[in-house]
C-alpha positions in Angstrom: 13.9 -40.2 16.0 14.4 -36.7 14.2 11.8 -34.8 16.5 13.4 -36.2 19.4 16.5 -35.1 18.2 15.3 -31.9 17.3 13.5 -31.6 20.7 17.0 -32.5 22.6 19.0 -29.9 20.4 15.8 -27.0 21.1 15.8 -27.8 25.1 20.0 -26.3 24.8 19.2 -23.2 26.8 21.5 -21.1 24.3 19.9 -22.9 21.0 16.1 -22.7 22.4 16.5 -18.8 23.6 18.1 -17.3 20.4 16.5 -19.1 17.7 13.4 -18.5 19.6 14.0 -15.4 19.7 14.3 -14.7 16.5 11.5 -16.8 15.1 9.1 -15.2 17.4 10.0 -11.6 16.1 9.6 -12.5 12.4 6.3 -14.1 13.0 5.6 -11.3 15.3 6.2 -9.2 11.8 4.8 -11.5 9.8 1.9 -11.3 11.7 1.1 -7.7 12.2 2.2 -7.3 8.1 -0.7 -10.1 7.2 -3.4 -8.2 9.9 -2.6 -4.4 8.9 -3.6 -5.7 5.8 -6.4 -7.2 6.8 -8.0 -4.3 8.4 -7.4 -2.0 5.8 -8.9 -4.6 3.7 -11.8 -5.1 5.8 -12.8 -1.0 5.7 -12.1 -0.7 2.1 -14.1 -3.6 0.9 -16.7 -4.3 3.9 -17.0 -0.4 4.5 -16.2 -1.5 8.4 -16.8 1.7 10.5 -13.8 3.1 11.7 -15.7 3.5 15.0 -15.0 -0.5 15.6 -11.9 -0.2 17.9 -10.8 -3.6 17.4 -9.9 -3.1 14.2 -8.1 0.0 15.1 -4.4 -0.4 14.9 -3.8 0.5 18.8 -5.9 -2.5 19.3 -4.9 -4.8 17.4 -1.0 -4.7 16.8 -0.5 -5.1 20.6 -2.6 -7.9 20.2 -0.6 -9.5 17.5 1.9 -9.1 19.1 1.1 -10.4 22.6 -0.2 -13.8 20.9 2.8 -14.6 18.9 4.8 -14.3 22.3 2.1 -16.1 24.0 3.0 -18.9 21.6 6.7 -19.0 21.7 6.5 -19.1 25.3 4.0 -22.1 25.1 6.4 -23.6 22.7 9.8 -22.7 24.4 8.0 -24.2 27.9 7.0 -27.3 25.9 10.5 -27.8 24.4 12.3 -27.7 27.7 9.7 -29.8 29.3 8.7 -32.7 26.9 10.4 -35.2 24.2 7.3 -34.4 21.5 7.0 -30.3 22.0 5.3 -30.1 18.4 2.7 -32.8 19.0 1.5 -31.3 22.2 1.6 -27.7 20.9 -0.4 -28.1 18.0 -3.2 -29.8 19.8 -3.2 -26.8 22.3 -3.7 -24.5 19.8 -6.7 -26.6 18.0 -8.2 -26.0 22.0 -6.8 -22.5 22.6 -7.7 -21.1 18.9 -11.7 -22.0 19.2 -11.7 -20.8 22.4 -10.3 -17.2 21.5 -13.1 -17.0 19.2 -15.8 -16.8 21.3 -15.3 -13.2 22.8 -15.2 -12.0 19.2 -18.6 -13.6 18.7 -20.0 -12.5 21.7 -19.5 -8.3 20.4 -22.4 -9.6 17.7 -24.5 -10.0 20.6 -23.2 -7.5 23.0 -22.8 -4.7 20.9 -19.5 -2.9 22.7 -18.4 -1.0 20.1 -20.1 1.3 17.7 -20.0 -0.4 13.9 -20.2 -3.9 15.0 -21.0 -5.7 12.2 -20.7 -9.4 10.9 -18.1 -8.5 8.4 -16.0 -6.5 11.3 -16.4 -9.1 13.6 -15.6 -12.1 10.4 -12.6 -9.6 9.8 -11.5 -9.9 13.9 -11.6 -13.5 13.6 -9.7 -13.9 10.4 -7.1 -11.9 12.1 -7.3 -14.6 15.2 -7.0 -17.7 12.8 -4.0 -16.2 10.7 -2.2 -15.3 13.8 -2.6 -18.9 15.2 -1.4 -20.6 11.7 1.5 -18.1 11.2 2.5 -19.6 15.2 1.6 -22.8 14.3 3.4 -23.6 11.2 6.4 -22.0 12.0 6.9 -23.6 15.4 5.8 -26.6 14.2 8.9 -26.7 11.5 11.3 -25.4 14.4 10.4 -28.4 16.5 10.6 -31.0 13.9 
């Protein structure tokens, strides 16, 4: 009965907008915070080239960013349009995460950028996963 409350109180178009809003840019922060470090992990302790663009911060902080929004929209879309918006986002993201993996495996094998390595490409996909559970757990809370 809670989640349906919660849903009912989230589909408000003034409550869904702001607090959306809001969450999205902390985990937006959260999230480029938690992958800056990352990276500058992953050159100081891997010796990752700095000739890997995708761990360059022009890369990837757009990135970031453009996923968390990705996901708040999902989310805001899924609040407005269903009674169990949680439910249904979290098992889109166990399809959507696995999926946005692959092109990060495929630069082992296609060999794009200059310094591609398995710890670069590890590092990329570290970055992916703690995106998606920084989304995932804080929506998830939201919407119950």
């Amino acid at each position: 009965m809670s989640t349906q409350h919660s849903a009912q109180t989230l589909t408000k178009p003034a409550n869904l907008f702001g607090r959306l809003v809001w969450i999205g840019a902390l985990m937006a922060l959260a999230a480029v915070i938690f992958n800056t470090l990352v990276a500058v992990g992953a050159h100081v302790l891997f010796s990752v080239a700095s000739t890997f663009q995708p761990l360059q911060p022009e890369d990837f902080l757009p990135a970031t960013v453009l996923g968390v929004v990705g996901a708040v929209i999902v989310f805001a879309l899924l609040a407005r349009r269903t009674s169990q918006p949680t439910r249904i986002f979290q098992r889109i993201v166990m399809v959507v995460l696995p999926v946005s993996l692959l092109p990060d495996l495929s630069l082992l094998f296609l060999h794009l950028y200059p310094g591609t390595t398995f710890p670069a490409v590890g590092t990329l996909m570290l970055m992916h996963i703690a995106t998606a559970l920084i989304c995932l757990g804080t929506l998830s809370q939201v919407g119950s």
